[in-house]
N, C-alpha and C positions, 0 to 999 in steps of 0.2 A: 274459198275454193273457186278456180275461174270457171266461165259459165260451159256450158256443155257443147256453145257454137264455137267456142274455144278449142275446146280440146279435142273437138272434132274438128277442127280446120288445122290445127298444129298437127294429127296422127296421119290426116290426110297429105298433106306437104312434104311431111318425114318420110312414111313411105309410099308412093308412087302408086303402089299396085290397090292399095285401099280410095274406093269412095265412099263420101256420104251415103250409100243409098247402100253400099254392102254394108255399112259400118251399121248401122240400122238393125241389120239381120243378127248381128254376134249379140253374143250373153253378154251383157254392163259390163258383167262382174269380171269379164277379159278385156272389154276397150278399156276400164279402171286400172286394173293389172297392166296395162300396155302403156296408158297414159302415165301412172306413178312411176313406172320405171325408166319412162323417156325422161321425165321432172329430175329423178334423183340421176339419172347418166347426166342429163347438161349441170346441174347442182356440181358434181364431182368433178365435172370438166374444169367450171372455170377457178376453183379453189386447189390450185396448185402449189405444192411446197419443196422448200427446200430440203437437201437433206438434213441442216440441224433444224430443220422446222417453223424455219422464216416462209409466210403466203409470198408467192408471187403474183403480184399485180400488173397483168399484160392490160397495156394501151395502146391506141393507134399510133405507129411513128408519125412525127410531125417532120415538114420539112425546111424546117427555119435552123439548119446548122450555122449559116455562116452569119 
């Protein structure tokens, strides 16, 4: 599990109106709840498929065409 300066720096970043020192104030049991569902939203993000069920694997365009 990553450490808790973690996931308090990544809930803080994500949304705006949260700092460290509110975040403090809430119940675990909801920054946990907040935190596993940002994890499983980016998870779900970057495993995208096709529709007969080939993963799409997005990379950065390179620009060496020619």
């Amino acid at each position: 599990m990553q450490s808790l300066f973690r996931i308090n720096h990544i809930l803080c970043t994500t949304y705006p109106g949260l700092d460290p020192i509110r975040l403090l104030d809430q119940p675990w049991e909801d920054v946990f709840d907040l935190a596993n569902g940002l994890m499983d939203y980016r998870n779900q993000e970057k495993k995208e498929t096709t529709p007969d069920g080939k993963e799409i694997i997005l990379r950065p365009a390179d620009d060496s065409w020619f």
